[in-house]
C-alpha atoms as one frame of an Amber mdcrd trajectory, in Angstrom:
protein
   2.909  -0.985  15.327   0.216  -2.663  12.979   1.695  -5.835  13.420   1.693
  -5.954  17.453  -2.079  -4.631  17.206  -2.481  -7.655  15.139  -0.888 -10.226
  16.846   1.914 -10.771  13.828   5.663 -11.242  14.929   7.266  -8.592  11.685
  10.239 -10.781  12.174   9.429 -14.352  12.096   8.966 -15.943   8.670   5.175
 -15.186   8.584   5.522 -11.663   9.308   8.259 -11.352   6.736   6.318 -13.085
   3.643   3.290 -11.045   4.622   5.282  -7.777   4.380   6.344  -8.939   1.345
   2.471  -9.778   0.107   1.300  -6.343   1.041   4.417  -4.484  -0.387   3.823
  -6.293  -4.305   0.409  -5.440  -3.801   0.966  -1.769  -2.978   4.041  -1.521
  -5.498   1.592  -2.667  -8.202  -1.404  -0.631  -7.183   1.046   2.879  -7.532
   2.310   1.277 -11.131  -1.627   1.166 -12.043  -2.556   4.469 -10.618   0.188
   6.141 -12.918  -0.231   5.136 -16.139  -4.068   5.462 -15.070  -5.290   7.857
 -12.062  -8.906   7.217 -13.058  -8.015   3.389 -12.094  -9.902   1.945  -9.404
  -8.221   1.797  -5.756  -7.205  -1.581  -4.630  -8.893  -3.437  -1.500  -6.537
  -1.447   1.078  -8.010  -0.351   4.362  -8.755   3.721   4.364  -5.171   4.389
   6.186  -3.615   2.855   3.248  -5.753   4.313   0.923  -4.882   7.720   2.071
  -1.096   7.175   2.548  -0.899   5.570  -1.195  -3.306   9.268  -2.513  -0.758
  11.604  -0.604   2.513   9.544  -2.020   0.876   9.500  -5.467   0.226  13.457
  -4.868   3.277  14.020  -4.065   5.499  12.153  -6.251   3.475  12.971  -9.541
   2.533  16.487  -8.988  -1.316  15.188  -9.489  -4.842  14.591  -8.021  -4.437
  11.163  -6.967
């Protein structure tokens, strides 16, 4: 859905490569956040912020 409000084909070469972008960037920011929650959030938007908190909840049984 992001990427029709944006204008980006998900499926054309661009799309792909900037899936893959974001995903190393959120892979590494959860690989930060566990060996230190006190680290500082990346430069995600506030959705992605949020969705990265509630997986981190989740999946490590702590605050962030």
């Amino acid at each position: 859905m992001q990427g029709f409000v944006w204008g980006i084909n998900s499926f054309d070469q661009y799309g792909v490569q900037l899936g893959k972008v974001t995903a190393d960037s959120v892979r590494d920011q959860i690989g930060q956040l566990r060996k230190n929650p006190a680290a500082p959030m990346g430069d995600f938007n506030a959705s992605t912020i949020a969705l990265l908190e509630a997986y981190l909840r989740k999946n490590n049984g702590g605050d962030k």
